[in-house]
C-alpha positions in Angstrom: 126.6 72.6 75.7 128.1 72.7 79.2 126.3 73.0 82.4 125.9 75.0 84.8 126.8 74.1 88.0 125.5 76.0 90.8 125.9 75.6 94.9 124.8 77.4 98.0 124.4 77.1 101.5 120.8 75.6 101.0 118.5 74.8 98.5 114.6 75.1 98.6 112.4 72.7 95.8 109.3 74.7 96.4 107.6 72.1 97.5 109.6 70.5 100.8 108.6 71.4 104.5 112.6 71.9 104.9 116.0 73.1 103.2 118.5 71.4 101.7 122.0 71.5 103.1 124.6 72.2 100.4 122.9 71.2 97.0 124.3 71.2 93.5 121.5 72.4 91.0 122.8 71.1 87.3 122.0 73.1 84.5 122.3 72.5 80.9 120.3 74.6 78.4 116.9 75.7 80.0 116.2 73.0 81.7 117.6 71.5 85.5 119.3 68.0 84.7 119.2 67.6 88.7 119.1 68.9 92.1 122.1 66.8 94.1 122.0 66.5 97.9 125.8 66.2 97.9 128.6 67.3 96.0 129.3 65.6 92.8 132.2 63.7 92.4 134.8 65.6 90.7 134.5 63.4 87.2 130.8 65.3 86.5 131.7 68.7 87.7 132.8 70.0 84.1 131.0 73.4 82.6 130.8 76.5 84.6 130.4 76.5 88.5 128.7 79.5 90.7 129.0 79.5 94.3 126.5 81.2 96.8 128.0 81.2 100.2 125.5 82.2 102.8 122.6 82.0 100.3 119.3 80.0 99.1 118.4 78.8 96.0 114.7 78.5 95.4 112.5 78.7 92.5 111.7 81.9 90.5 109.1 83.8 92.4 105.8 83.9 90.5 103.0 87.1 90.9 99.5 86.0 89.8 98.3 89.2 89.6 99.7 92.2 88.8 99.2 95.6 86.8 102.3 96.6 84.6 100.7 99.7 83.4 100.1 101.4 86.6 102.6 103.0 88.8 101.6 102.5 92.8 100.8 105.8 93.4 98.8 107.3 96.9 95.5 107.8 95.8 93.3 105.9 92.9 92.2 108.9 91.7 96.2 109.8 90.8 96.4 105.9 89.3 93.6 106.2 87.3 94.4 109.9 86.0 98.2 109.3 84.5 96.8 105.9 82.8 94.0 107.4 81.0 96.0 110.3 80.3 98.8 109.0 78.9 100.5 108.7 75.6 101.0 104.7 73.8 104.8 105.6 74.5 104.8 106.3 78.4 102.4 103.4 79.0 104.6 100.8 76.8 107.4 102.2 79.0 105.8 102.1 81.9 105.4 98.6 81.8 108.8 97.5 80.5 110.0 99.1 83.8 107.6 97.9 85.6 108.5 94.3 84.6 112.0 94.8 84.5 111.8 96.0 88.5 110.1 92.7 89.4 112.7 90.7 87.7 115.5 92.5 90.2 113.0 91.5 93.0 113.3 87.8 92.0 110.1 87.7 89.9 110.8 85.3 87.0 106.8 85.5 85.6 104.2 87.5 86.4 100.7 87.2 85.0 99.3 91.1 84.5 95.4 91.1 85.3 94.3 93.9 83.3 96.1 96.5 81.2 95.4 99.2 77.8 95.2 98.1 74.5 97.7 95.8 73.5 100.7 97.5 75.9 101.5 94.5 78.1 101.3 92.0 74.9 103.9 94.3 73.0 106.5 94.6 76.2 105.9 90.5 76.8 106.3 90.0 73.3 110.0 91.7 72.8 110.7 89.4 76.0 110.0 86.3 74.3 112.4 87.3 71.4 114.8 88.4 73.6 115.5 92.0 72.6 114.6 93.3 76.3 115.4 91.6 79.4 112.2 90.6 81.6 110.2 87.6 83.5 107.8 85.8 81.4 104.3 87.8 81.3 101.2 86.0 81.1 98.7 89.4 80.1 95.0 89.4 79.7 94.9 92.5 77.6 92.4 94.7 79.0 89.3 93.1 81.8 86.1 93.0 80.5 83.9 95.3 82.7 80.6 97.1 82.4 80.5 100.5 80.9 80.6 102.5 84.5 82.0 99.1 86.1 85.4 98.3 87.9 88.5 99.4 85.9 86.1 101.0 82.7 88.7 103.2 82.8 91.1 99.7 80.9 89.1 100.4 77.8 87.2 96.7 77.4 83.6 97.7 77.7 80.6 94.9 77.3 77.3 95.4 78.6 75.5 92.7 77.5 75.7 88.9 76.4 76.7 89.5 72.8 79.0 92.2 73.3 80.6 90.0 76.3 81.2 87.0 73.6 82.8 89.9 71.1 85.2 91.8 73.8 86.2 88.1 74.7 86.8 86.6 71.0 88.7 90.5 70.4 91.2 90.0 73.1 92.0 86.4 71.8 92.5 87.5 68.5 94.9 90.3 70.2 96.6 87.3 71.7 95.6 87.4 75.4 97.3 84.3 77.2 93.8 84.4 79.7 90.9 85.8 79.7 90.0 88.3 82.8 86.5 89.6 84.3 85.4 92.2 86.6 82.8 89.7 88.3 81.5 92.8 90.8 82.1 96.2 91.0 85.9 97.0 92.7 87.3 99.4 95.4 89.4 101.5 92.9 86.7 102.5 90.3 83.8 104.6 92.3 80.8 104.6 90.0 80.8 100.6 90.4 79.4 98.8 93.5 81.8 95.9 95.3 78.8 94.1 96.8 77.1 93.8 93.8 77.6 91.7 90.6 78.5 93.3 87.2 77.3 90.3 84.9 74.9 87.5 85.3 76.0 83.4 85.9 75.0 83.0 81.9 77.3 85.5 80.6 79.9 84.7 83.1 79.9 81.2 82.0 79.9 82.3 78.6 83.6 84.2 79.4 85.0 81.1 80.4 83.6 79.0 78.1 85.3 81.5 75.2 88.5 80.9 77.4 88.5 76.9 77.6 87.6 76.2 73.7 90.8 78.1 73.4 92.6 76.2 75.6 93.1 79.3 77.7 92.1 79.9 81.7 90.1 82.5 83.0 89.9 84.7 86.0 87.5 86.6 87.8 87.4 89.7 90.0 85.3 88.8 93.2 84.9 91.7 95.6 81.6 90.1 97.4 79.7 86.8 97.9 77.0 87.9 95.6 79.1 86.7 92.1 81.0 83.8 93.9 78.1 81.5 93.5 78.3 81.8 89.7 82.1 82.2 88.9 82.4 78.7 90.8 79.6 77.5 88.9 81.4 78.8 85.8 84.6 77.1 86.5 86.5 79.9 86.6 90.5 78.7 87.3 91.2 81.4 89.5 89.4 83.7 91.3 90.7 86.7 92.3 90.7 88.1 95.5 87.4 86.1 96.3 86.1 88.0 99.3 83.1 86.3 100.8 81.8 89.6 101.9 77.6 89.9 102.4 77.7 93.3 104.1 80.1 96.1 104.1 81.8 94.8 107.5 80.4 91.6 107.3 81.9 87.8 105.9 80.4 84.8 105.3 82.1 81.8 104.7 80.0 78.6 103.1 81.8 75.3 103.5 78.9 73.7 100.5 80.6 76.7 97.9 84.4 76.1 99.4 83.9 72.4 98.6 82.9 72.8 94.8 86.0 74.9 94.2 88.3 72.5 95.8 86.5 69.7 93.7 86.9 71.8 90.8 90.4 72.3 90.9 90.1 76.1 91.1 92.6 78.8 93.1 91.7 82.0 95.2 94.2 84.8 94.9 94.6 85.9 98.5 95.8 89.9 97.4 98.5 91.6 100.4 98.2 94.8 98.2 99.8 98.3 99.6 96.2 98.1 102.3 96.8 94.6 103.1 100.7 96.0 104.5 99.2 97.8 107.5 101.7 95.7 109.8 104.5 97.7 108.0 103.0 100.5 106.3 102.1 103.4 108.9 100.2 105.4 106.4 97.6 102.5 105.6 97.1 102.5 109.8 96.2 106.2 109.6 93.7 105.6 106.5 89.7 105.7 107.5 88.5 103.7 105.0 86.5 100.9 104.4 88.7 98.4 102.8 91.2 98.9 105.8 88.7 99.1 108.8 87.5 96.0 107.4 90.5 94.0 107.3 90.9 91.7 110.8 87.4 90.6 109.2 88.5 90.1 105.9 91.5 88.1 107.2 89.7 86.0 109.4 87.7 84.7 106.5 90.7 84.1 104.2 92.1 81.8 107.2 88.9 80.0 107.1 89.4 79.6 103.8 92.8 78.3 104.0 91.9 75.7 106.9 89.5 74.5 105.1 91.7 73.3 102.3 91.0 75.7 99.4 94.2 76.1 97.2 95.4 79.6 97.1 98.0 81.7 95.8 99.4 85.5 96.8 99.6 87.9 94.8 100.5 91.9 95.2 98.2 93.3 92.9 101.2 95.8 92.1 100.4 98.7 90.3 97.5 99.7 92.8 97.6 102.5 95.1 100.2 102.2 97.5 101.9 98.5 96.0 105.3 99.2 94.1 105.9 95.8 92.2 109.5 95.7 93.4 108.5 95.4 96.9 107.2 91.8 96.6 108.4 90.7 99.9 106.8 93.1 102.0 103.9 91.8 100.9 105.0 87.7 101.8 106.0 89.3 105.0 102.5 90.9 105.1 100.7 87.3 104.6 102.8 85.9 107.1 101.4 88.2 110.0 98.2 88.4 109.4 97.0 85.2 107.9 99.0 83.5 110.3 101.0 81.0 107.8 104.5 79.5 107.9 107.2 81.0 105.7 107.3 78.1 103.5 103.6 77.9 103.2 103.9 81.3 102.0 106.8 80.6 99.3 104.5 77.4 98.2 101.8 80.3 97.1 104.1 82.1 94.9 105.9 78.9 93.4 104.5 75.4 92.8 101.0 76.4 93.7 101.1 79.7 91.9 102.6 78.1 88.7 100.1 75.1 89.0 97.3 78.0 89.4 98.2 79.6 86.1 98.5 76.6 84.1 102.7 76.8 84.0 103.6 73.3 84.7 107.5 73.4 83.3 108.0 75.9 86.3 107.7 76.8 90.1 109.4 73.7 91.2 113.1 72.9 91.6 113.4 69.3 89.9 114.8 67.1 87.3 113.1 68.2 83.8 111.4 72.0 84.6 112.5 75.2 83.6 115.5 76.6 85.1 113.9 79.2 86.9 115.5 79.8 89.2 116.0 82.9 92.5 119.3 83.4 94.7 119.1 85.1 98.1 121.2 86.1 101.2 120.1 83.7 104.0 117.3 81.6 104.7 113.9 82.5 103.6 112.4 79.4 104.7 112.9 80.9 108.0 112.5 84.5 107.6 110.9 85.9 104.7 112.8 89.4 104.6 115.7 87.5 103.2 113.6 87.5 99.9 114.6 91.0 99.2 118.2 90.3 99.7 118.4 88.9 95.8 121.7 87.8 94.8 121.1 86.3 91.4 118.2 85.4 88.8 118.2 82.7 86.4 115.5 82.6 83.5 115.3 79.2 81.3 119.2 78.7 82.1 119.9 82.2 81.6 121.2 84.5 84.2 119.5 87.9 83.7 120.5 89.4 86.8 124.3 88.3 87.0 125.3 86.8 90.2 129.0 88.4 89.7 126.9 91.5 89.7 124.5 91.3 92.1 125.2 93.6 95.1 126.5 91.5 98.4 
């Protein structure tokens, strides 16, 4: 089999402070057989050679939390109406397009956090034998919720204890990759309550316990401090959004709860969702509603968080009102302004932290031995973030499936 040679201006690993000058990434099969710091002699440059003038190399972008089978639209109330309204055949398509639109935007995986039936299972599935081109999904099937709770509208209902332990067994057996909970009530889904928790620490324990003997992770929906205490407690391996929130406008961070997730090994999701993109989106400026007028407090928390040394990815939460998954830089770009990090501290969060978040250890990272995954833009993103929506090329498991001979310049 002959490699793959491939060169650029610069290379990123996805884990360095800085940019390499003029690397050599060597290919052969799936798998990178090296990252070079200098051109090879001419003896081991057989096989097939790309060049990328101008351009970065870095590792296939990674989304930890996405929904496939909803289409960004204004208004919740429109989300919610066209998913529940829908045929099996306009939802299955819905997410193949949906997947197929990160992919241009330099997603090689996503992980989708909540979808219908078994629609995101069936698109990842004719992925993985190859008879559509996509990233690699990681789906939880449908999020168990209450039966008026956040996103009831999915289809996974369990009120109690027992029925939590059957909804949880049923979307194993329906060949979830992780299992997903609605921890509190959520913005979207107006007959639950944000501040208050859907499930009690037994039965959330329970959840992840169901997820671990399966050798599967689990991930829970925080909206409000009030279920933190018990999705930590529960070992939860990532927790979504994990607002700290003890009144509407109000945040509390607790260094004693921060501590036991760091010692636990667990991830927040830090969301810069369509709301979270006021600093580029005029129409969330002009919105009067809670989850924007709150947001200089909820950011101030999230920084605490990150000073403090909590690992953290960022995620879009595309599918949500206002959040097209192909627009996953405007989101970086987002994170960047108003949680005040560095562009490479931002690219960390959707590559080698992301991918360590999710359980993905064979990807994320540029190196000897992992998946070629691998993401081609115009410039230099480790320096300005808008140059990851300039995609040149996408490489999946050492297999270009958007063609860098094709790619627009």
């Amino acid at each position: 089999m002959n490699p793959i040679l491939i060169t650029a201006d610069r290379l990123w690993d996805g884990i360095a402070s800085s940019a390499l000058v003029r690397p050599v990434v060597r290919i052969t099969g799936d798998s990178i057989d090296s990252v070079e710091r200098t051109l090879l002699p001419p003896a081991t440059c057989s096989g097939e050679r790309v060049d990328f003038p101008g351009c970065t190399i870095l590792p296939g972008l990674i989304d930890t939390h996405v929904h496939l089978v909803m289409s960004a639209l204004d208004t919740n109330e429109a989300i919610i109406a066209q998913v529940t309204s829908e045929t099996d055949e306009q939802l299955l398509t819905r997410v193949q397009t949906n997947a197929q639109a990160a992919l241009r935007a330099g997603l090689t995986t996503v992980r989708d956090c909540g979808g219908t039936k078994r629609h995101v299972q069936a698109i990842r599935d004719r992925i993985r034998r190859g008879e559509i081109v996509g990233p690699d999904i990681l789906s939880c099937g449908s999020p168990i919720t209450t039966t008026r709770g956040h996103c009831h509208w999915l289809g996974l209902i369990a009120d109690t204890y027992e029925e939590v332990e059957q909804v949880g067994h049923r979307m194993l057996a329906e060949d979830a990759d992780f299992l997903k909970v609605m921890a509190t009530g959520g913005n979207m889904t107006a007959s639950s309550d944000p501040m208050k928790p859907q499930y009690d620490g037994r039965t959330l324990a329970r959840i992840a316990d169901i997820g671990r003997a399966a050798n599967k992770h689990a991930a829970a929906h925080v909206l409000s401090r009030s279920a933190l205490p018990s999705v930590v407690a529960a070992r939860y391996r990532t927790i979504e959004h994990c607002d700290w929130r003890v009144e509407e406008f109000r945040y509390e961070f607790d260094p004693d709860l921060a501590r036991k997730i760091i010692d636990q090994n667990q991830y927040v999701g830090l969301t810069m969702s369509g709301l979270a993109r006021r600093a580029f989106l005029p129409q969330v400026r002009g919105l009067d509603i809670s989850p924007v007028k709150r947001l200089d407090a909820r950011f101030a928390c999230e920084r605490q968080m990150i000073e403090f040394g909590i690992r953290y990815t960022i995620h879009s939460d595309a599918g949500v009102r206002l959040c097209p998954i192909d627009q996953f830089a405007l989101g970086l770009r987002a994170a960047e302004v108003e949680l005040k990090l560095t562009p490479i501290e931002i690219l960390r969060a959707v590559t080698s932290t992301a991918a360590e978040a999710i359980c993905l250890p064979d990807r994320g990272v540029l190196q000897a031995g992992k998946r070629a995954d691998l993401l081609v833009v115009e410039g230099d993103p480790t320096r300005d973030l808008a140059c990851i929506g300039k995609v040149r090329a996408v490489m999946k498991a050492g297999r270009w499936l958007i063609n860098p001979l094709q790619a627009p310049r």
